[in-house]
C-alpha positions in Angstrom: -60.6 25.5 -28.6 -57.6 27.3 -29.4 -56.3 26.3 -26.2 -57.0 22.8 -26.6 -55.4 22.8 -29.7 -52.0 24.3 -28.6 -52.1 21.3 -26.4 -52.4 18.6 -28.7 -50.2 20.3 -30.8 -47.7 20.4 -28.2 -48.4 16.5 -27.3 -47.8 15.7 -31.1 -44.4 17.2 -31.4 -43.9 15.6 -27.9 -44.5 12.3 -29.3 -42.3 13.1 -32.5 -39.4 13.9 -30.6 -39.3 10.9 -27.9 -39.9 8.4 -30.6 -38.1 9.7 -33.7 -35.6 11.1 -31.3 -34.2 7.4 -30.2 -34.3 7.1 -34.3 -32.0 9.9 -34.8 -29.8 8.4 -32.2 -29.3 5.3 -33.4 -28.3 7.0 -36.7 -25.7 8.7 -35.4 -24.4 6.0 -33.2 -24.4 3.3 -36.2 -20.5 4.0 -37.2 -20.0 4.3 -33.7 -21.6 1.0 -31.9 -21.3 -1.1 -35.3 -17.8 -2.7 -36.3 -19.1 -4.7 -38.6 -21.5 -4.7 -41.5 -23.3 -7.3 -40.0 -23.1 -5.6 -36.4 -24.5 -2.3 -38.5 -27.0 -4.1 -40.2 -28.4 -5.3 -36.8 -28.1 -1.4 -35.6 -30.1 -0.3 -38.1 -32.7 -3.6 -37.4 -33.6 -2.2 -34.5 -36.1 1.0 -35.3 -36.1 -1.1 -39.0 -40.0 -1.8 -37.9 -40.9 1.4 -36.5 -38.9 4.5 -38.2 -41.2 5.7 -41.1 -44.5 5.2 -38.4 -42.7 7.6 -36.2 -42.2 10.2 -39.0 -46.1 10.2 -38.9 -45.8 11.9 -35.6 -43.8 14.7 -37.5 -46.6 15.0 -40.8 -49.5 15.6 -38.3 -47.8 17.9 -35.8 -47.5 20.1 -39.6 -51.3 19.6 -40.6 -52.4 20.3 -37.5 -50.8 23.0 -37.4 -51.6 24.5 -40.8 -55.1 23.7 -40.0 -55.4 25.3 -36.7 -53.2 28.3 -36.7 -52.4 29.0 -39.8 -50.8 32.4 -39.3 -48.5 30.3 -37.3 -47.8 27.6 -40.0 -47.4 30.5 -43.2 -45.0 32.7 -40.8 -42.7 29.5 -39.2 -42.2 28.3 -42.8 -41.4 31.0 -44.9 -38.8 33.0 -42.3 -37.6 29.1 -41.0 -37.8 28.0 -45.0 -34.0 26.8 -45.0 -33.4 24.7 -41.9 -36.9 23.0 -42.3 -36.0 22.1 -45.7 -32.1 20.6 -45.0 -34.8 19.0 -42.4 -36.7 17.6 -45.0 -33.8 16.6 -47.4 -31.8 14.8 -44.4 -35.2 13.0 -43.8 -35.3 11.9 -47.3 -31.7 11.0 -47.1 -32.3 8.9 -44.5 -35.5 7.2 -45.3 -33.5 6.1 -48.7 -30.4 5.1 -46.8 -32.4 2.8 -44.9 -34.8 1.7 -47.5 -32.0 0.5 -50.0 -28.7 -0.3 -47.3 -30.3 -4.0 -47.5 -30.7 -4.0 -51.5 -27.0 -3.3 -52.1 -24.1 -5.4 -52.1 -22.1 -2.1 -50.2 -23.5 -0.7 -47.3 -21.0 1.8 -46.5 -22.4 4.7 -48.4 -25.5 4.0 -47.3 -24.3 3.7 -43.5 -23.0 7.3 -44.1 -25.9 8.7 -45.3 -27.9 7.4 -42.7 -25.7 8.9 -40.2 -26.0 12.6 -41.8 -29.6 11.8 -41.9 -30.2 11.5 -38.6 -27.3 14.2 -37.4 -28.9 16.9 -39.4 -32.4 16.8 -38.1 -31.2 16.2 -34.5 -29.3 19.3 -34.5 -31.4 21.8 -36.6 -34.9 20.6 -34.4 -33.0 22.1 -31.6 -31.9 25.3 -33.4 -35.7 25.8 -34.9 -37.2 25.6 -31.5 -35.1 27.7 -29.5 -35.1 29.9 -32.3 -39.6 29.6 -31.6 -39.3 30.4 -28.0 -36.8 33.0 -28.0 -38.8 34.9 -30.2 -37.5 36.1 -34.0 -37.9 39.3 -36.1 -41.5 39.9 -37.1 -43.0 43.2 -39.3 -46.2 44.1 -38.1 -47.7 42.1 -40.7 -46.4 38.8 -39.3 -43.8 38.5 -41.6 -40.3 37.2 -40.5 -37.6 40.0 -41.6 -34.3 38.5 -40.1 -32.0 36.2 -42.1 -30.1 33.1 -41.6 -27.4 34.4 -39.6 -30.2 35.9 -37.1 -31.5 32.0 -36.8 -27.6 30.5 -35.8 -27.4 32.8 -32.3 -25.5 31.6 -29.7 -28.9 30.6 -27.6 -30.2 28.4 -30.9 -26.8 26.9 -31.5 -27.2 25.7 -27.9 -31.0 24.0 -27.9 -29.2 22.2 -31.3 -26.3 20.8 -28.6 -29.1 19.9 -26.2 -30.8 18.1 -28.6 -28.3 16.4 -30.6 -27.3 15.0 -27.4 -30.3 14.2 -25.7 -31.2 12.4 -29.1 -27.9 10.5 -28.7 -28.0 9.3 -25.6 -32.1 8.2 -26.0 -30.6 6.3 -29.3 -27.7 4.7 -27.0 -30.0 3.4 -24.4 -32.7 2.3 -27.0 -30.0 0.1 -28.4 -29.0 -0.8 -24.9 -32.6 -2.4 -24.7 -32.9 -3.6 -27.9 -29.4 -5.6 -28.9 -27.3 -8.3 -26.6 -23.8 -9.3 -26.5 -20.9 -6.9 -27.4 -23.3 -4.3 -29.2 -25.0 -4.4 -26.0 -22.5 -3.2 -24.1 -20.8 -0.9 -26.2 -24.2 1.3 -26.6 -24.5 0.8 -22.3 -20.8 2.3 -21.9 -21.6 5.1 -24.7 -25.0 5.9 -22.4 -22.8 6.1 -19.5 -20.2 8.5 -20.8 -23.3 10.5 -23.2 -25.2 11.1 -19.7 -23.3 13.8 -17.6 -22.7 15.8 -20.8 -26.1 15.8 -22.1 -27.4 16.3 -18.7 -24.9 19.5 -18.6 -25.9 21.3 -21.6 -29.7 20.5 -21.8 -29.8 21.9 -17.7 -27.7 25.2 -19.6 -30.3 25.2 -22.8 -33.3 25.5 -20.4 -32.1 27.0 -17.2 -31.3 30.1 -20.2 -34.5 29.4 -22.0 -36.6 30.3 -18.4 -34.7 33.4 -17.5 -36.6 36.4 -17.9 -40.1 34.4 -18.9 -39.6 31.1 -17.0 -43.0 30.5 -15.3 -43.4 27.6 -12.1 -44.9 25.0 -14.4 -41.9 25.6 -17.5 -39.7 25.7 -14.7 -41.0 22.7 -12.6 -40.4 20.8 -16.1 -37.4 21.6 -17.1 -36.7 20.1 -13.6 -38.6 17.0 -14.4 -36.2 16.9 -17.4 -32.9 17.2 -15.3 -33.9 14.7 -13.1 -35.2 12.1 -16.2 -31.6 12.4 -17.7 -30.0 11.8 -14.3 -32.4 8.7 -13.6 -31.6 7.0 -17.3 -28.1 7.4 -16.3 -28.5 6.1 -12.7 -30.3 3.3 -14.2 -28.0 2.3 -16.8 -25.1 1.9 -14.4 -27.4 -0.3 -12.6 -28.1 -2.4 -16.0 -31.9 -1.5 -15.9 -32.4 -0.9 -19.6 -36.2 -0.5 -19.4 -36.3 2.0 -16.5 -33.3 3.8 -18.3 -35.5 4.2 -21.5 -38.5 5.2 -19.6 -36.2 7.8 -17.9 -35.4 9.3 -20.8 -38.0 9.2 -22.6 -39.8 11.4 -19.6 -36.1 13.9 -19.8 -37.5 14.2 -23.7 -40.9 14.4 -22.5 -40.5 17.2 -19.8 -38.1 19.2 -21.8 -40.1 20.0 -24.7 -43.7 20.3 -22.5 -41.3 23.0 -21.2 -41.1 24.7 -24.0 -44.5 25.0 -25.1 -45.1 25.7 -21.6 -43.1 28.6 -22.1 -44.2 29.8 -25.0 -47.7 30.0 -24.3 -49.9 32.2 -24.6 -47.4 33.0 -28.0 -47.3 30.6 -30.6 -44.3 32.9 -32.3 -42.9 36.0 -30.3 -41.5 38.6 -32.3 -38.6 40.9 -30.7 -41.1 43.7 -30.8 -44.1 41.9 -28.1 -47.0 43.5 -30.4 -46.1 41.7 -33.7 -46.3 38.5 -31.3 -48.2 35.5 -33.1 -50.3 34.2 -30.2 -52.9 31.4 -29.9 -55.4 33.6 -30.2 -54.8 36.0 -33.7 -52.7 33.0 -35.3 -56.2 30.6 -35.1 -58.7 29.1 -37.3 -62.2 30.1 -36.9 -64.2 28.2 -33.9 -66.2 26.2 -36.7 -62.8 24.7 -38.5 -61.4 24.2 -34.4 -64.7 22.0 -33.5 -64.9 19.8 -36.8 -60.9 18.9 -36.2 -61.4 17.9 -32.4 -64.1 15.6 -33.6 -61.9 14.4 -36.1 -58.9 13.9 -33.7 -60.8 12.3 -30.9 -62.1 9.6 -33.0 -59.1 8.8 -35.4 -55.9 9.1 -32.5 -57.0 6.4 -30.0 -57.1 4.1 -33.4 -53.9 5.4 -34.1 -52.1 4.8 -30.5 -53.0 1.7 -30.4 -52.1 0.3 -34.0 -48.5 1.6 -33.0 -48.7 0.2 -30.0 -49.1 -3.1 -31.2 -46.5 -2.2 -33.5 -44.1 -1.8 -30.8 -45.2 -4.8 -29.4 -44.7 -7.1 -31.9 -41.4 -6.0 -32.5 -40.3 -5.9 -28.8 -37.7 -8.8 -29.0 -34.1 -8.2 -28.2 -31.7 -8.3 -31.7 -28.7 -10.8 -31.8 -27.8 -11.1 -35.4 -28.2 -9.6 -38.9 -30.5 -12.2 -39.8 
């Protein structure tokens, strides 16, 4: 069971960060792309439908999480206490940027604080999980004894790069797909220039994330990753928005399964290997690990599938603020 559930734990933040990722990109691209108010408005129009039901992804990832390996959840956030909660407030920040940017006669403040919004969290996700596979400081009580200073390394400060721009460019070509006209274009050239960067940096973040502990499967998809950022740039010279999403959406994909893949059997490494949190002393008990798979196999299919249709329903290309 534990196993299982480091899987679906995995699969939820792997879910998170493909669909709230293209969120946090259009954020950051909205002062960007937009020239207009009205050419903003339609920017933010496009994940208007969908953002808070991809936030979701994000809220069970953390009960799951408490639930099923708690020593985990109590140790990743006391010693990760302040970036989780700049997290939290640039979520807030966000939410109420794009919640009230259509109830004000002035949009521009709001337009800013969405942007900070969505920078914040794309950076600091990035820092907090290279920061979780590196390994950090831990007593022999599972307690996390380094500072803040200890969490900004050079490796952490990189996985923030990677994802910030991999975030960016899944934004760009999300709005490639989902806007016409000159908005159109301008997110297809921003894809094109975002691509050999982001595929630079994210290839440096995990080729330095496997050395020493890479393992085939981590490094088989961290490969899968290199080669979904060069498809969704291949594919948006060719003006194939669809296969350019799907691309990157598998470069998201791949890199984080990489991660966990790495990781395991560790939930938390500690510089010292014996104050390790690992999926085994960091669990539940079997009983509380059976009653949540039942749980989970009967309420996410009914959850898939209402967002699904979500996405559905909303699938039409934007060409106004109206």
């Amino acid at each position: 069971m534990t196993t299982v559930w480091f899987v679906l734990i995995a699969v939820l933040w792997i879910g998170y960060f493909v669909l709230e990722g293209f969120d946090f990109g259009v954020g950051i691209l909205l002062p960007f792309l937009g020239r207009t108010p009205e050419e903003r408005t339609t920017v933010a129009r496009t994940i208007g439908p969908v953002w808070d039901g991809n936030e979701v992804w994000l809220l069970v990832a953390g009960g799951a999480t408490f639930a099923a390996f708690p020593e985990w959840y109590a140790t990743l956030f006391s010693g990760f206490y302040l970036p989780l909660f700049l997290i939290l407030l640039a979520l807030i920040l966000r939410g109420v940027a794009l919640e009230y940017r259509g109830k004000s006669t002035s949009t521009r403040g709001w337009d800013r604080a969405f942007f900070w919004g969505s920078l914040g969290p794309a950076f600091l996700w990035g820092v907090a999980f290279a920061n979780i596979v590196r390994g950090v400081p831990l007593n022999a009580a599972h307690e996390y004894t380094g500072g803040l200073l200890t969490l900004l390394n050079p490796f952490a400060l990189l996985g923030g790069a990677a994802t910030l721009l991999l975030f960016t460019l899944h934004g760009a070509i999300f709005l490639t797909l989902r806007t016409t006209g000159d908005l159109r274009e301008r997110a297809q050239r921003t894809a094109r220039l975002l691509g050999p960067v982001t595929a630079l940096v994210a290839a440096a973040f995990l080729v330095v994330a496997q050395l020493g502990d890479g393992k085939p499967a981590s490094w088989t998809a961290a490969a899968l990753a290199a080669a979904g950022i060069a498809g969704a740039l291949v594919a948006t010279l060719r003006g194939r928005d669809g296969w350019a999403f799907t691309a990157s959406a598998v470069a998201i994909v791949a890199g984080v399964a990489s991660l966990f893949l790495l990781l395991w059997p560790n939930v938390l490494p500690a510089v010292e290997p014996a104050n390790s949190l690992t999926v085994t002393n960091a669990a539940s008990s079997p009983y509380t690990l059976t009653v949540m798979t039942w749980v989970a196999a009967i309420f996410t299919p009914v959850v898939l599938a209402y967002q699904a249709w979500t996405y559905w329903v909303f699938r039409r290309r934007l060409t106004g603020a109206t």
